[in-house]
C-alpha positions in Angstrom: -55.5 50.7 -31.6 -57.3 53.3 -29.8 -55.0 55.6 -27.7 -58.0 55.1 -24.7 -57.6 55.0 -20.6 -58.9 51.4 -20.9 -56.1 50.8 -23.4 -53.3 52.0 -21.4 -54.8 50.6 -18.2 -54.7 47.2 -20.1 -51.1 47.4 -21.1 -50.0 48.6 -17.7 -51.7 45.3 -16.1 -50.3 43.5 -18.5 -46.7 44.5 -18.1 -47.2 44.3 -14.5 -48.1 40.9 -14.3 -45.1 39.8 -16.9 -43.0 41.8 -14.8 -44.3 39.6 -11.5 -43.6 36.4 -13.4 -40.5 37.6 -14.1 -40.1 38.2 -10.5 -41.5 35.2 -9.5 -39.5 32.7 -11.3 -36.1 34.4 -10.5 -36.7 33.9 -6.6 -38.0 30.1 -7.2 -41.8 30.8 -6.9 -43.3 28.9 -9.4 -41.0 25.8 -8.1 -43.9 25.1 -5.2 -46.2 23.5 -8.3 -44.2 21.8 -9.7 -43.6 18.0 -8.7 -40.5 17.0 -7.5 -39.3 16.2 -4.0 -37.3 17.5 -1.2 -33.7 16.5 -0.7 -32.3 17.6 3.2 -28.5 18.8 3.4 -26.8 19.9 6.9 -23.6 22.0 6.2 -21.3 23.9 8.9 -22.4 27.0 7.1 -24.0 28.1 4.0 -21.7 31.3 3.4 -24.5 33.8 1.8 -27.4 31.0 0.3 -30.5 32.5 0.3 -33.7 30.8 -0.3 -34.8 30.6 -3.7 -31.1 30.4 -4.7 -30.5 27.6 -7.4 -29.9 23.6 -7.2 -27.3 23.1 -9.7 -26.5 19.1 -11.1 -23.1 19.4 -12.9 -24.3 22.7 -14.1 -27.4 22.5 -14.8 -30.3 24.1 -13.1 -33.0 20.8 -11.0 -34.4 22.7 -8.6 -34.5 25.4 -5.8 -33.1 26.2 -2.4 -37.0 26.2 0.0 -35.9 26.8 3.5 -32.9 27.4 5.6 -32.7 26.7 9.5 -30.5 26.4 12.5 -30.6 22.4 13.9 -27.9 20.9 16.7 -25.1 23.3 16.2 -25.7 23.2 12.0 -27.4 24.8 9.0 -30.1 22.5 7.6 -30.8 23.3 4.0 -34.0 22.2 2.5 -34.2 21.5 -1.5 -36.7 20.9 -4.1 -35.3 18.9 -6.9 -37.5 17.6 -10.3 -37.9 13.6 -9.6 -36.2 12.8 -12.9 -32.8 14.5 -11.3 -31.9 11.0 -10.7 -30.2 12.1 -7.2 -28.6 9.0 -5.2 -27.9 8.3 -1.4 -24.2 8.6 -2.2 -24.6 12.0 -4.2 -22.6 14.8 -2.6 -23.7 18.7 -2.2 -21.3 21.7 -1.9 -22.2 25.2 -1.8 -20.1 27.0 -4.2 -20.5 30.5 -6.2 -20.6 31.7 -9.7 -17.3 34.3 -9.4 -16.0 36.7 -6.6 -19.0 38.7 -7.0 -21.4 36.0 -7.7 -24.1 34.3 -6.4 -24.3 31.1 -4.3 -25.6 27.6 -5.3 -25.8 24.2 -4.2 -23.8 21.8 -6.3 -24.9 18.4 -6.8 -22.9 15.7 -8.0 -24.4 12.2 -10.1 -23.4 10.0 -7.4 -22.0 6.0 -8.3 -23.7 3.2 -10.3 -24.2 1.6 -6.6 -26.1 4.2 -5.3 -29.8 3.9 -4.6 -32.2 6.8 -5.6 -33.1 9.6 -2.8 -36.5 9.2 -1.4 -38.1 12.3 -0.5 -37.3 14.2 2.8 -34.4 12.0 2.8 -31.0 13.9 3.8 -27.7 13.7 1.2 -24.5 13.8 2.0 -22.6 16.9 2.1 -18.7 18.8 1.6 -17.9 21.5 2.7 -16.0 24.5 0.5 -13.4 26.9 1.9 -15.2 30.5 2.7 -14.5 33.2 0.5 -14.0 35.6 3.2 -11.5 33.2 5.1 -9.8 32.9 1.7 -9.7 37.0 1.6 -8.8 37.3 5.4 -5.6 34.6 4.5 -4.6 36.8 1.4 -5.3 40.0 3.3 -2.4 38.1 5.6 -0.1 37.3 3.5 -0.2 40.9 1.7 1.0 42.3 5.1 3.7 39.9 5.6 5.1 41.0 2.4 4.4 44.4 3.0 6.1 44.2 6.1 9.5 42.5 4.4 9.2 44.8 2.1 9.8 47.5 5.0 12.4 45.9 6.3 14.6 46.5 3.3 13.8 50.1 2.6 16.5 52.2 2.9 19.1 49.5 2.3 21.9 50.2 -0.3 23.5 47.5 -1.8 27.1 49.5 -0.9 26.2 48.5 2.8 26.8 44.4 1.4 29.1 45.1 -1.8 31.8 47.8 0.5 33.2 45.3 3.4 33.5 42.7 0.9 35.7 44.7 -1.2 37.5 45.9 1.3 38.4 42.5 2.2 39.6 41.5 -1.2 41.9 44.6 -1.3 43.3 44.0 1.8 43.9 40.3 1.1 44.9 40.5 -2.5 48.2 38.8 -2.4 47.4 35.9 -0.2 44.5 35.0 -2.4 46.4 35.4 -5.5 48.9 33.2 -3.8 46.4 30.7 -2.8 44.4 30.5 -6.3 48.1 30.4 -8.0 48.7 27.1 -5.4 45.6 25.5 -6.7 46.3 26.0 -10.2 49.8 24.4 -9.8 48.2 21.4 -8.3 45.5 20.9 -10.2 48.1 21.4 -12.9 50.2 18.6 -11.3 47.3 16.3 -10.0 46.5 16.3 -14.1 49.8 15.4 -15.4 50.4 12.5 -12.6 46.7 11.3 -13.5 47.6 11.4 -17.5 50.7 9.6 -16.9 49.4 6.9 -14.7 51.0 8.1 -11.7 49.8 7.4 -7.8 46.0 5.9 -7.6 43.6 8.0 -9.3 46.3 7.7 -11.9 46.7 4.1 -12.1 42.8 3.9 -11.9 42.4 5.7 -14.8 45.5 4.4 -16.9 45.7 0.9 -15.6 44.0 -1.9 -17.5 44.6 -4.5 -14.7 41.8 -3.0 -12.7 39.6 -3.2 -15.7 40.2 -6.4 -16.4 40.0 -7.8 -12.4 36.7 -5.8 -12.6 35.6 -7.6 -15.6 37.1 -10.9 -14.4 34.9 -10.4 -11.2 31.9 -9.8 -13.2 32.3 -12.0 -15.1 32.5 -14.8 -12.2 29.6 -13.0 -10.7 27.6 -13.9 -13.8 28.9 -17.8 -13.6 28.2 -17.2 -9.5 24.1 -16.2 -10.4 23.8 -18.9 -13.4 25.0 -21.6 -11.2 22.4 -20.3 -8.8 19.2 -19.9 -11.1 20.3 -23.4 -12.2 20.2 -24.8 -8.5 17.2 -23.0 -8.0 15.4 -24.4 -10.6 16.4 -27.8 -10.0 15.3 -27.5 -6.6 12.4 -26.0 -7.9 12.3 -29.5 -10.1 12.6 -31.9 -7.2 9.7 -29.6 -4.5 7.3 -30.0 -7.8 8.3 -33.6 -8.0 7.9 -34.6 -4.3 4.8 -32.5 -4.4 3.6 -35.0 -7.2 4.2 -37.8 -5.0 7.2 -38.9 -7.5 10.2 -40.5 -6.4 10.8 -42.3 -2.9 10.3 -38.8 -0.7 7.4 -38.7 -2.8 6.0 -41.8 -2.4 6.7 -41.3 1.4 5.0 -37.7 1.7 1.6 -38.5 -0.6 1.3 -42.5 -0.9 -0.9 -43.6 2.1 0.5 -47.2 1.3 3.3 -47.3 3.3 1.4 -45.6 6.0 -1.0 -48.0 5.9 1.6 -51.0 5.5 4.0 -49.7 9.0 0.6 -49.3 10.4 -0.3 -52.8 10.1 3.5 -54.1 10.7 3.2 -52.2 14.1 -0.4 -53.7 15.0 1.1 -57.2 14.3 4.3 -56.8 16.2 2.1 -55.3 19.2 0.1 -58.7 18.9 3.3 -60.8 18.8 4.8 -59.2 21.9 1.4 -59.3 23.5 1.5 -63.5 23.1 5.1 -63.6 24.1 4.2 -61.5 27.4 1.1 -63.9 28.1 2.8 -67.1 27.1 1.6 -68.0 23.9 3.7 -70.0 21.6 6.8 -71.9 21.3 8.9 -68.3 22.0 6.2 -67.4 25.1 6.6 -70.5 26.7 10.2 -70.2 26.1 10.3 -66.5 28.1 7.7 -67.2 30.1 8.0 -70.8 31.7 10.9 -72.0 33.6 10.5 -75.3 33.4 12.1 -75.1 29.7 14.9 -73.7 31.2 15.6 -76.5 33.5 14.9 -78.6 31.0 17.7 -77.0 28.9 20.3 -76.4 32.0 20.0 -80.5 32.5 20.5 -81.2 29.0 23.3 -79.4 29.2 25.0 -80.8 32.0 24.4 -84.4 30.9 25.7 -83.0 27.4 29.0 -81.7 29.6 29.2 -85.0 31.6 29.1 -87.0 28.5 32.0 -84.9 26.7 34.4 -85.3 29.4 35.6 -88.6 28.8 35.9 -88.0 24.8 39.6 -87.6 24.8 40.0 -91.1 25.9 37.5 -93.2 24.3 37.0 -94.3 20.7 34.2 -92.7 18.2 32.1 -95.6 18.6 32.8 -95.6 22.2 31.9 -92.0 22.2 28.8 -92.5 20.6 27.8 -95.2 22.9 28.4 -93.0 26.1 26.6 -89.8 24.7 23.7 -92.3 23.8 23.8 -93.5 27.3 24.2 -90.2 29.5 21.9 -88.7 27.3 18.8 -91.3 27.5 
């Protein structure tokens, strides 16, 4: 190859046009032709995302940050994502960063299986991530408060805590030698009544009455709860059975018979009482007219007139006046 101007000229264009490629695809340029669609995000803030920062879906690079802008008290970000990104209407972005020192994305997640795809231009729902400098500014915080409790104990000697109590021991050595040797004789005695059986914890330990009145009791207990299960499952028995419509309560509940049957005993006995009120029939007229009842009170008379010489007479003679009085 000739060393020529031409030649070097060539190589310079050359590496300058690679070099703006470069450029170009770093920032997102070449991202304008290529098809895809806008997705719209509104966040509280966006930190430090820039445009031309990357669209990331669970790590991996679908598109671009285009255009950043202030809207109603809230950062609109707009994206261009490839169309096969497969992007739903319940996917969620978050702006999140690659390390301390980093640089910002937007994080997209797959969405659900009951998600619809995005349409273009169409906005996506959004979280929002704590800010790194709020997260320094809280540290920052906390590093004083310990530096600050750190201050407070400098210049403290452990003599200043260690010396009074000391002090205190040597000035009260024999009542506390006294008082620990008193424990030590009762414990000393509390275990030897306790061994032998002696007062309650004693006869609680050594006593096998109270073993076996505990046992005894659960042992009723366990009768008590069998006896229980086994009325609660017969109960259980009869509800299933008078749900069934077996049995007389049963029958009553769930057969429409008898209702049926009362029904029609009550519409005849309402008829019956209906004829007796108007009349009708031998027991109507009965109630109803009183010439059966005079009928009845002179029958009766005659019948009384006729018995009152019976002591007197004969049978036949009887017969004969009853005959007469009567007809």
């Amino acid at each position: 190859m000739k060393n020529t101007l031409e030649t070097r000229l060539g190589l310079f264009v050359a590496l300058a046009v690679l070099a703006a490629a470069v450029i170009v695809d770093l920032v997102g340029g070449f991202d304008d032709f290529r098809p895809g669609k806008h997705v719209i995000a509104l966040f509280s803030g966006v930190q430090d995302l820039k445009v031309g920062d990357r669209v990331k879906l669970a790590g991996v690079e679908i598109g671009r940050v285009q255009d950043i802008q202030l809207t109603n008290n809230r950062v609109m970000v707009v994206m261009k994502v490839r169309s096969e990104a497969g992007l739903k209407t319940d996917s969620l972005a978050t702006i999140k960063f690659t390390g301390l020192l980093g640089q910002n994305f937007v994080s997209v997640d797959f969405g659900t299986p009951r998600g619809e795809p995005l349409k273009d231009n169409q906005f996506i729902s959004t979280a929002e991530q704590a800010d790194l400098s709020a997260i320094m500014q809280k540290l920052d915080n906390v590093a004083s408060g310990v530096e600050k409790i750190t201050e407070s104990f400098t210049g403290f000697r452990i003599d200043t805590l260690v010396g009074p109590l000391r002090e205190f021991i040597s000035a009260n050595k024999d009542p506390l030698t006294a008082s620990i040797s008193n424990m030590q004789t009762m414990t000393l005695e509390v275990s030897s009544q306790i061994a032998q059986g002696k007062g309650t914890l004693g006869k609680l330990v050594r006593d096998e009455s109270l073993y076996n009145s505990a046992l005894s009791t659960i042992s009723n207990l366990q009768i008590t709860a069998e006896e229980i299960r086994a009325t609660v499952a017969d109960a259980r028995t009869i509800v299933e059975q008078v749900n069934s419509g077996q049995g007389t309560v049963g029958k009553l509940l769930k057969d429409d018979t008898l209702h049926r049957e009362t029904t029609e005993s009550m519409r005849n006995l309402k008829e019956i009482l209906e004829k007796i009120n108007h009349g009708q029939g031998t027991v109507g007229k009965l109630v109803n007219e009183e010439e059966f009842y005079k009928n009845a009170k002179l029958t009766l008379q005659k019948l009384d007139q006729a018995t009152e010489g019976l002591e007197d007479q004969g049978p036949l003679s009887v017969l004969g006046m009853a005959v007469g009085k009567l007809f």
